[in-house]
VOBA-1610 file (N, C-alpha, C; in pm, whole numbers, padded with zeros to 5 digits, always signed):
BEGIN
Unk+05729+14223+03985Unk+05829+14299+04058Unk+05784+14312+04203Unk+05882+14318+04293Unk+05848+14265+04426Unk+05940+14377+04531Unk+05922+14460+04583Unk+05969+14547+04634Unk+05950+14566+04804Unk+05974+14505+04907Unk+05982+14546+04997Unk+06045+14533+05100Unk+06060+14629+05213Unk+06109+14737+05313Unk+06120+14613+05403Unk+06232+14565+05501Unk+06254+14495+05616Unk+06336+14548+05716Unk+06291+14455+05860Unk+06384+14548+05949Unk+06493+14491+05986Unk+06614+14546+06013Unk+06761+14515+06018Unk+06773+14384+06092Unk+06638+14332+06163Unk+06660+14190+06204Unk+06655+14089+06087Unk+06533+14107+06006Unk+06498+14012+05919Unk+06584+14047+05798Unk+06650+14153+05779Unk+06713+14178+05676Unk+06869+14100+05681Unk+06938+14081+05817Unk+07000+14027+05877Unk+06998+13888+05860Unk+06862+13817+05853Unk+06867+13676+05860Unk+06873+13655+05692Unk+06812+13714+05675Unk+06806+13685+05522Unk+06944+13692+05447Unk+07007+13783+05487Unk+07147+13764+05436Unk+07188+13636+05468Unk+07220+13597+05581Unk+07224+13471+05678Unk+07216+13331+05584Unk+07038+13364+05534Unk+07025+13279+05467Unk+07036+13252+05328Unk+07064+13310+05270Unk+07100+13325+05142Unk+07247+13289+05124Unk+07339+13334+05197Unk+07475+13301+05191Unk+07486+13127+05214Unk+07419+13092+05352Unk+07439+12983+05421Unk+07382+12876+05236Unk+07287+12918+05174Unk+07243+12811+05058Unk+07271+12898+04940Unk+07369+12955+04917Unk+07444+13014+04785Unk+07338+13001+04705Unk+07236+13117+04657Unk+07127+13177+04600Unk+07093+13343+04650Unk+07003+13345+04524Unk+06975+13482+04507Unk+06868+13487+04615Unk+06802+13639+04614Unk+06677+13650+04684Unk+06567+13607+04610Unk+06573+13684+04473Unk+06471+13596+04373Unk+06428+13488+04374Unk+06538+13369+04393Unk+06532+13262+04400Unk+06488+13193+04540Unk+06563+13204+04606Unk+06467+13210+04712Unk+06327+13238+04752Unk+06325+13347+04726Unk+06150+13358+04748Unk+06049+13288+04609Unk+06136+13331+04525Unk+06026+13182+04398Unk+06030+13069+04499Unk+06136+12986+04538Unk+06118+12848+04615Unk+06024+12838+04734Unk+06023+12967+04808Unk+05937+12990+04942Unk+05806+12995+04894Unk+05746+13125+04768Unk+05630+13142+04737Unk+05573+12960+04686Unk+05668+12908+04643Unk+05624+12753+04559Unk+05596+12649+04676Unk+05645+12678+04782Unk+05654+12576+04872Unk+05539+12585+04935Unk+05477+12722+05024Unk+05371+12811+05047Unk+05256+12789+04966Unk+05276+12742+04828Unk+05190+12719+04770Unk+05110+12545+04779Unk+05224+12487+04768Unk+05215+12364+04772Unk+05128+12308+04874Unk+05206+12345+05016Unk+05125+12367+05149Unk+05018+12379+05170Unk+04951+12484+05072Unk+04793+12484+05089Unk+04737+12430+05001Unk+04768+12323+04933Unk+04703+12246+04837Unk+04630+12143+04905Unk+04479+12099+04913Unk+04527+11976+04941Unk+04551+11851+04935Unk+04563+11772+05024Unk+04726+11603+05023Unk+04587+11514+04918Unk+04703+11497+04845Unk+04605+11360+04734Unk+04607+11248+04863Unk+04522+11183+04803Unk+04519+11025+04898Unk+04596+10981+04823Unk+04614+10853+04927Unk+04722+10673+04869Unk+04667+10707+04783Unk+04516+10663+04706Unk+04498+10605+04619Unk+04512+10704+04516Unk+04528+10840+04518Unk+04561+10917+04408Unk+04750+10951+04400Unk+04755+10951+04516Unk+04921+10926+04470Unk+05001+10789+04384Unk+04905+10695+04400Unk+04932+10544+04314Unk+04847+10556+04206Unk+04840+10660+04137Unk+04767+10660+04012Unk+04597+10631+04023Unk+04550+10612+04114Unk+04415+10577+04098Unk+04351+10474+04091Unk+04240+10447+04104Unk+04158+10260+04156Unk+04225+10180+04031Unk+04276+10036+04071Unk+04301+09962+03967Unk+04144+09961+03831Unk+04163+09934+03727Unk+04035+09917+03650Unk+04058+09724+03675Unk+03931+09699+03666Unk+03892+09537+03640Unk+03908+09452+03790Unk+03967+09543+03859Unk+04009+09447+03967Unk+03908+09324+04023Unk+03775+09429+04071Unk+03705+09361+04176Unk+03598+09323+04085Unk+03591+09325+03923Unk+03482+09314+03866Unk+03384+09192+03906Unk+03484+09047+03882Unk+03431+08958+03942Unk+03457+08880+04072Unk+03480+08961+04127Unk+03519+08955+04303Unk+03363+08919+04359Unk+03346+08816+04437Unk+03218+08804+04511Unk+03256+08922+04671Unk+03088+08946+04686Unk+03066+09074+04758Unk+03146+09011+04847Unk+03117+08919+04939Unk+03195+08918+05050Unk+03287+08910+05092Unk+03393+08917+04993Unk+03572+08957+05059Unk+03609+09076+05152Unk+03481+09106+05204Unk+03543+09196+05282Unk+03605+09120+05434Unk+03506+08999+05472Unk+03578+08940+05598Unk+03688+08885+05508Unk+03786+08861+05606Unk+03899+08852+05593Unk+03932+08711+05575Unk+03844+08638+05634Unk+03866+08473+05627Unk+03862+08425+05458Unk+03768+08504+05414Unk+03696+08514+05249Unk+03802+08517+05223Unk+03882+08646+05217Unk+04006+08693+05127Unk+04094+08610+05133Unk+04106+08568+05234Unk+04205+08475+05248Unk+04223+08317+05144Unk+04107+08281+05181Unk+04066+08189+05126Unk+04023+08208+04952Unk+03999+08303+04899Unk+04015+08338+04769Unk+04151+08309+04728Unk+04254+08405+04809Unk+04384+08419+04796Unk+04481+08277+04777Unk+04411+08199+04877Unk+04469+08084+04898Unk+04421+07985+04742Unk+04282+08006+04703Unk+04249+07932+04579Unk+04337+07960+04441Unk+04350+08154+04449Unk+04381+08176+04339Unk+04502+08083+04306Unk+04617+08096+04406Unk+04739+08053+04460Unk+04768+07925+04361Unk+04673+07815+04462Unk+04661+07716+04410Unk+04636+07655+04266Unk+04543+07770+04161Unk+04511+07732+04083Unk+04638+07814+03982Unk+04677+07944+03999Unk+04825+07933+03920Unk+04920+07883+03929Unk+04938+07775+04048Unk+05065+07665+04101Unk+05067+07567+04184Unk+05000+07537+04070Unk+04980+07385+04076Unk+05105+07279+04130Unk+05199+07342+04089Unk+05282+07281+04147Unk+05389+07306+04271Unk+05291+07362+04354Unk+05349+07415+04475Unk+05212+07386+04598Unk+05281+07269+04678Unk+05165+07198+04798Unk+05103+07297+04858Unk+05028+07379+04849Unk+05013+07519+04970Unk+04856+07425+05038Unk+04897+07524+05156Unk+04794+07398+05272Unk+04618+07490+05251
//
């Protein structure tokens, strides 16, 4: 139970706003307290908003794909070796 005292400004807007999005006060402030809440949570990363590290990915990945020429050139093998029938340079 939630009981309190405002002044004829904020009491004012609040009407305001409540009318303007057809809802209660209850409701409203559940959505405000939830939102408020949310706010101070904090932000998952990419990789936890996409569910989390692939499993198996990099198991047999050689270390050095990190330069880019590597990756590439991995990329370009894998390519080749699932399509075979497609000339890739």
């Amino acid at each position: 139970m939630l009981n309190i005292q405002l002044d004829p400004e904020t009491e004012a807007r609040l009407v305001e706003i409540l009318a303007w999005e057809k809802t209660t006060s209850d409701e409203l402030i559940k959505r405000l307290v939830q939102e408020r809440w949310l706010s101070l949570q904090p932000r998952k990363t990419i990789v936890e908003r996409r569910g989390g590290h692939p499993e198996h990915l990099l198991e047999d990945a050689s270390p050095d794909l990190s330069e880019r020429a590597n990756r590439k050139k991995a990329i370009a093998d894998y390519l080749k070796k699932k399509h075979p029938q497609y000339d890739l340079p």
